[in-house]
C-alpha positions in Angstrom: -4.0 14.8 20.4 -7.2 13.9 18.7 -9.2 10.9 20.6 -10.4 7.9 19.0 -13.3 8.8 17.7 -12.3 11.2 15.7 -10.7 8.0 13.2 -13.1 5.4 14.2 -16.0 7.6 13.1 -14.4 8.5 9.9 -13.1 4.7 8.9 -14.9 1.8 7.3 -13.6 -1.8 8.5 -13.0 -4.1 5.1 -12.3 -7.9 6.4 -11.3 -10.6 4.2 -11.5 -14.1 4.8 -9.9 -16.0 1.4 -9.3 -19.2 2.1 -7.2 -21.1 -0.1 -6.5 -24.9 -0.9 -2.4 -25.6 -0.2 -2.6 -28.7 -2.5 -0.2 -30.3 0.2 -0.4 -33.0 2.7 2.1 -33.9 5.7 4.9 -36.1 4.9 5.2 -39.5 6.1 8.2 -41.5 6.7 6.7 -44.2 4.9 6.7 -41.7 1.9 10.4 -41.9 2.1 10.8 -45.6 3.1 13.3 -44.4 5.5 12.6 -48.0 6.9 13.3 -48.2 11.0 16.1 -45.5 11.3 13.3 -42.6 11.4 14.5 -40.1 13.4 12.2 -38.8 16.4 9.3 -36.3 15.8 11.4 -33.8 18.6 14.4 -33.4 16.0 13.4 -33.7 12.3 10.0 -32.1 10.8 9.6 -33.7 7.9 7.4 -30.9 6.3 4.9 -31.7 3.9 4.3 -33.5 -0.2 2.3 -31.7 -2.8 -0.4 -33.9 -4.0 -1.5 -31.6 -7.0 0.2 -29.6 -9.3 -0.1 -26.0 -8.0 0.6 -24.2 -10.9 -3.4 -24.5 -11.3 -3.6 -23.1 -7.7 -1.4 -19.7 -8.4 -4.4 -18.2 -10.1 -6.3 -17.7 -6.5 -3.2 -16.1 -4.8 -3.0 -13.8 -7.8 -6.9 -12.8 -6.7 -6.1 -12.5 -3.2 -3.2 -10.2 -3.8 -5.2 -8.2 -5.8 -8.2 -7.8 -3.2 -5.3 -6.6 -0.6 -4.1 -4.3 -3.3 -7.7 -2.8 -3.8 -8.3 -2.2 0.3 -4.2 -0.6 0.3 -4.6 1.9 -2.6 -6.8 4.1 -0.3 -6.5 2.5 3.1 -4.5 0.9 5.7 -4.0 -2.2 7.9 -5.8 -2.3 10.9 -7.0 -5.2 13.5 -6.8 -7.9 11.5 -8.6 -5.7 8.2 -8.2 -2.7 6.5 -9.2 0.6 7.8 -10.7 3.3 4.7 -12.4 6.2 4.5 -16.1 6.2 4.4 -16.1 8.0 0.8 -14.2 4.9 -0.6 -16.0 1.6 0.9 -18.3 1.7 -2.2 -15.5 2.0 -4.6 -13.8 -0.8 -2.2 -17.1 -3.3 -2.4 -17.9 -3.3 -6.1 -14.2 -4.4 -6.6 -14.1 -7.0 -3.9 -18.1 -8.4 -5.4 -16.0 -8.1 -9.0 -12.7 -10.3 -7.2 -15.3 -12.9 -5.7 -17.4 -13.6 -9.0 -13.3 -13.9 -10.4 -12.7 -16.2 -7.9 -15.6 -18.5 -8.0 -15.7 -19.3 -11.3 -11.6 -20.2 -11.0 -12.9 -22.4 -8.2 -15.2 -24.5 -10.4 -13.3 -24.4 -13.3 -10.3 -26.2 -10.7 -12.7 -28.7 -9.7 -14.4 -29.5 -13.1 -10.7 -30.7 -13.8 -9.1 -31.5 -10.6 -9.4 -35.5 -11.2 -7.7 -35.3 -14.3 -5.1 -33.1 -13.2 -4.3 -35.5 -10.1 -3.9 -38.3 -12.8 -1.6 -36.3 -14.8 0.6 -35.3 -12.2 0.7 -39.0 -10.8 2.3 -39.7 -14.6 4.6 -37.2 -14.1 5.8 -38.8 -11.0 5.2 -42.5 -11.2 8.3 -43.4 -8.6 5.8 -41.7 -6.0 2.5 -42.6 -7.2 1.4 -44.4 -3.8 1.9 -41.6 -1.5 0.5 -39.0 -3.7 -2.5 -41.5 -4.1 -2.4 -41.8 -0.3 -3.3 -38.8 0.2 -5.5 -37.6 -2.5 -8.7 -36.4 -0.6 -12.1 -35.9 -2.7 -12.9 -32.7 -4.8 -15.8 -32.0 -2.4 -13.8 -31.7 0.2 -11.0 -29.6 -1.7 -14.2 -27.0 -2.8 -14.7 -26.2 1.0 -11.2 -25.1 1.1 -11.4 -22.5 -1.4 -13.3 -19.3 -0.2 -13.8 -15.7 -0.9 -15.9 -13.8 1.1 -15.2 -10.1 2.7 -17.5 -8.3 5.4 -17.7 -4.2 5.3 -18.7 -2.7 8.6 -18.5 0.4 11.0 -16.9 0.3 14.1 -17.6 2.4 17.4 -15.1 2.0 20.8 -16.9 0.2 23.6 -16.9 1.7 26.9 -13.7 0.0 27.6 -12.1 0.1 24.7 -9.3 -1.8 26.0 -5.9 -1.3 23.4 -8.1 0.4 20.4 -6.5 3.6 21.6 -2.5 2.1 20.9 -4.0 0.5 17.5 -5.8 4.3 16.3 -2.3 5.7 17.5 -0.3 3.6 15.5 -2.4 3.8 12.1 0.0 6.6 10.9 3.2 4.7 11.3 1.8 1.6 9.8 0.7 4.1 6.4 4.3 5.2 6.6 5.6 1.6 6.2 3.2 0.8 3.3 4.4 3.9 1.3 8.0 2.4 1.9 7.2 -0.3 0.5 5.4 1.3 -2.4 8.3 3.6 -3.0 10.8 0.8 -3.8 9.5 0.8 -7.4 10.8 4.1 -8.0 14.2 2.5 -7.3 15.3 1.8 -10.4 13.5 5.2 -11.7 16.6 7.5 -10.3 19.8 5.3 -10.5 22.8 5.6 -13.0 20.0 8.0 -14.5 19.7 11.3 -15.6 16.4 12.1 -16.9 13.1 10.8 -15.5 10.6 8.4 -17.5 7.3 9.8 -16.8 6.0 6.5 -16.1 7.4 6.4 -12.6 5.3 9.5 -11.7 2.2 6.8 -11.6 4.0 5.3 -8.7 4.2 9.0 -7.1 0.4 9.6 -7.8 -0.7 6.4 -6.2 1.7 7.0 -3.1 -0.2 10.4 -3.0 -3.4 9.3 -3.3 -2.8 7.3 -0.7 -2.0 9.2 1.8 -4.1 11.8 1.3 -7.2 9.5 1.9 -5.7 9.0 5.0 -4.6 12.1 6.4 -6.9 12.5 8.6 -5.5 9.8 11.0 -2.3 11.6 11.5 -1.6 14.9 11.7 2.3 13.9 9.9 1.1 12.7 6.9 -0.4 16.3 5.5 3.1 17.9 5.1 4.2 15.0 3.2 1.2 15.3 0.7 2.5 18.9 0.6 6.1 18.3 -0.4 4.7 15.8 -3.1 2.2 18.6 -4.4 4.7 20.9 -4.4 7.3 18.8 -6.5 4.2 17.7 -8.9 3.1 21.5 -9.6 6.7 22.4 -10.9 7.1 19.5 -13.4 7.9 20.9 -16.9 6.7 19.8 -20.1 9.5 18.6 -21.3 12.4 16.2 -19.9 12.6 15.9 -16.1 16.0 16.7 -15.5 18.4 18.4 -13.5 17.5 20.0 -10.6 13.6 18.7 -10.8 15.1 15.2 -11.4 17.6 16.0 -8.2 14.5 17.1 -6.1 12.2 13.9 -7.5 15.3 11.8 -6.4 15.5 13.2 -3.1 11.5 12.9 -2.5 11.4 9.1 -3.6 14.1 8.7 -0.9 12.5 10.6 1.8 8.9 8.3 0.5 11.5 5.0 0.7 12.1 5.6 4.3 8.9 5.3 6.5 11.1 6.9 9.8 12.3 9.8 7.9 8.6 10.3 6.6 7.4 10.5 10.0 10.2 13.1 11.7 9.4 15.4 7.9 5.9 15.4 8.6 5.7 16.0 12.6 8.5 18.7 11.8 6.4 20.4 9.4 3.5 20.1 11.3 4.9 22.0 14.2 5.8 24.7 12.0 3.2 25.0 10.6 1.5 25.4 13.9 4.3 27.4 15.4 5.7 25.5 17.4 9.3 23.2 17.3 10.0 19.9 16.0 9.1 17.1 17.7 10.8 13.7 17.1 6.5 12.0 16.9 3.8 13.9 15.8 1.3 12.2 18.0 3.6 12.9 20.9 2.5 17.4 19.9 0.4 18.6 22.8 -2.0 20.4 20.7 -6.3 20.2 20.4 -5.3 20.7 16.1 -7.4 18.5 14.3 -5.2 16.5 11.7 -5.9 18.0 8.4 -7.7 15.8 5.7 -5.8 16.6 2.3 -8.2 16.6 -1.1 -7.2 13.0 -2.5 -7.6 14.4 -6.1 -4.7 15.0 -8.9 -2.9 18.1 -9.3 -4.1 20.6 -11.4 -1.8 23.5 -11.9 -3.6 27.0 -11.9 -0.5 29.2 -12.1 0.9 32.0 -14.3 3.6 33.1 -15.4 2.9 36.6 -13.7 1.3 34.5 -10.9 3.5 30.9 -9.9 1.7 28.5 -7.8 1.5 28.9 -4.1 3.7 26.2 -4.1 6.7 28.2 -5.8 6.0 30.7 -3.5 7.4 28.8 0.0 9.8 30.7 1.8 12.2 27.7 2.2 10.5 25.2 0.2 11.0 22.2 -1.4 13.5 23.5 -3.8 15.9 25.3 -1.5 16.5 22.4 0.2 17.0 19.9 -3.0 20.0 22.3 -4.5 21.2 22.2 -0.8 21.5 19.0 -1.5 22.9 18.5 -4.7 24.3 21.9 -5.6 22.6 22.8 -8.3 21.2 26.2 -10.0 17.1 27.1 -9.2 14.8 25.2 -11.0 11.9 26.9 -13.2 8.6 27.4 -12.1 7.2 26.7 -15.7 4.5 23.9 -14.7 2.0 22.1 -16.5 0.1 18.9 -15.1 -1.3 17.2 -18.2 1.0 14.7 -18.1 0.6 13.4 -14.9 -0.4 9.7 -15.4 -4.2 8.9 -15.3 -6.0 9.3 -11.6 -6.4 5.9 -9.8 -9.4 3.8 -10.1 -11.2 5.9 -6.8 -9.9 9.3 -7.7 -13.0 11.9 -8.0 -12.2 15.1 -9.4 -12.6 18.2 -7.4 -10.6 21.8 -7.0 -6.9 21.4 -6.3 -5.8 22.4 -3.3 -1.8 22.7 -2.9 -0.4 24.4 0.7 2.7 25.9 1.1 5.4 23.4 2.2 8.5 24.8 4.8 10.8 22.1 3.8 12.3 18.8 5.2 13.1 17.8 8.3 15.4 14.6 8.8 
């Protein structure tokens, strides 16, 4: 089992602290000249009145979403931030400085025209101008409520580390739940269908890239990098259909399903190190370093005398797919130049694609 250190020293910590303006105020009973029969406080909330319009306010969620989007691609929650790898937090930075210049300029562009909007929306509403009004507040005081800011640091355990330990231990089932929820946007890519757009192999690629930025922190997520490689090196040129449209089916519902994931990655892993199956990966007895997988896109370097290793797997990925769905072997005719472009922190490098033994569910 490797010890803390081993992540901590290998992960930047990105915060982010946006703070956005809800454009609401609470509701009064006086708002709703509900005149003496108000009921009590201890039974009734009665929630809250928007005093602006906040269709002028979506435009900062949009930015916020995005900054969480930017710290995902390549990392991974983690106490209260996102954990990344070293090689990334520059890559990370010059987005988040590109989201906050984004952001500031929205800000004063919503307060340049805040007055005027709170007029307009008053006219749009003139039965309840005098709450509204009531609870307009300055656009001074609205400008303190909208905030970008981010910090980047390093983090080391203390002595006493307290918890850290259960939070470093429980990075590689959190990645596992994010690729769920990545994967659900190949699930319209496979249904009713029989061939595969190659669009949908950009949501593959980021799902790999992913998690091979990360695999490092857990020694489950290498093998699942592995069954993606291998599926990616024996895409044909043409259509993806039958049998490599089976097996991409298959693999988008093993990458849909954050426990299966995890028991196809320990599985592999403790074949790979001879050993059995075990339900947790981090539960292996073993001084094995996780492996740290090349984060770069596939570059087939096979022949036709000589298939990728890959292709070459004993029981690989294949096998197991026309187990699945009966059908005949699928060629090992592979080319990668349509694989959709790298993602924004991709660096190119050598390829490096390992044998894969197959799933465990």
């Amino acid at each position: 089992m490797h010890t803390i250190t081993q992540v901590t020293d290998r992960i930047t910590l990105v915060m982010l602290n946006v703070a956005i303006w809800s454009g609401r105020k609470k509701l009064r009973a006086e708002d709703l000249k509900l005149g003496t029969e108000v009921p009590p406080e201890e039974l009734v909330s009665l929630g809250s009145k928007r005093v602006c319009d906040p269709e002028p306010l979506k435009i900062f969620h949009r930015i916020k979403k995005g900054a969480e989007r930017t710290c995902l691609q390549v990392g991974t929650r983690f106490l209260g931030g996102f954990a990344v790898p070293h090689a990334r937090a520059e890559s990370i930075a010059e987005a988040l400085a590109l989201l906050k210049v984004e952001f500031d300029a929205e800000t004063r562009s919503f307060l340049a025209g805040y007055d005027r909007a709170l007029e307009e929306w008053i006219s749009n509403l003139p039965a309840w101008e005098e709450p509204i009004r009531r609870a307009i507040e300055p656009a001074e005081v609205v400008g303190t409520r909208l905030r970008f800011g981010y910090q980047i640091v390093r983090i080391a355990p203390a002595e006493q580390p307290g918890t850290l330990e259960e939070e470093v231990q429980g990075l590689g089932d959190g990645i596992f739940a994010e690729v769920e929820q990545m994967a659900r946007e190949l699930e319209g890519s496979f249904e009713g269908k029989e061939k595969l757009h190659r669009r949908a192999l950009g949501t593959f690629r980021r799902i790999r890239e992913k998690l091979a930025c990360l695999s490092f922190v857990d020694q489950r997520i290498h093998p699942v990098v592995e069954t993606i490689d291998d599926w990616f090196a024996r895409l044909p040129d043409g259509p993806i259909e039958g049998p490599i449209f089976n097996e991409g089916m298959g693999l988008a519902l093993l990458l849909s399903d954050a426990e299966r994931m995890a028991r196809h990655g320990a599985g592999q892993w403790a074949v790979q190190q001879g050993g059995v199956p075990s339900e947790r990966g981090s539960d292996m007895e073993s001084d094995a370093t996780p492996t740290e997988v090349t984060p770069l896109p596939l570059v087939n370097t096979g022949t036709e005398a000589s298939p990728p290793l890959a292709v070459q797997s004993a029981m690989d990925f294949e096998a197991e797919m026309d187990a699945l769905f009966g059908d005949g072997p699928v060629e090992a005719d592979v080319d990668a130049r349509d694989h959709p472009p790298e993602p924004a922190f991709a660096m190119p490098v050598e390829e490096t694609v390992a044998d894969v033994e197959g799933f465990f569910f």
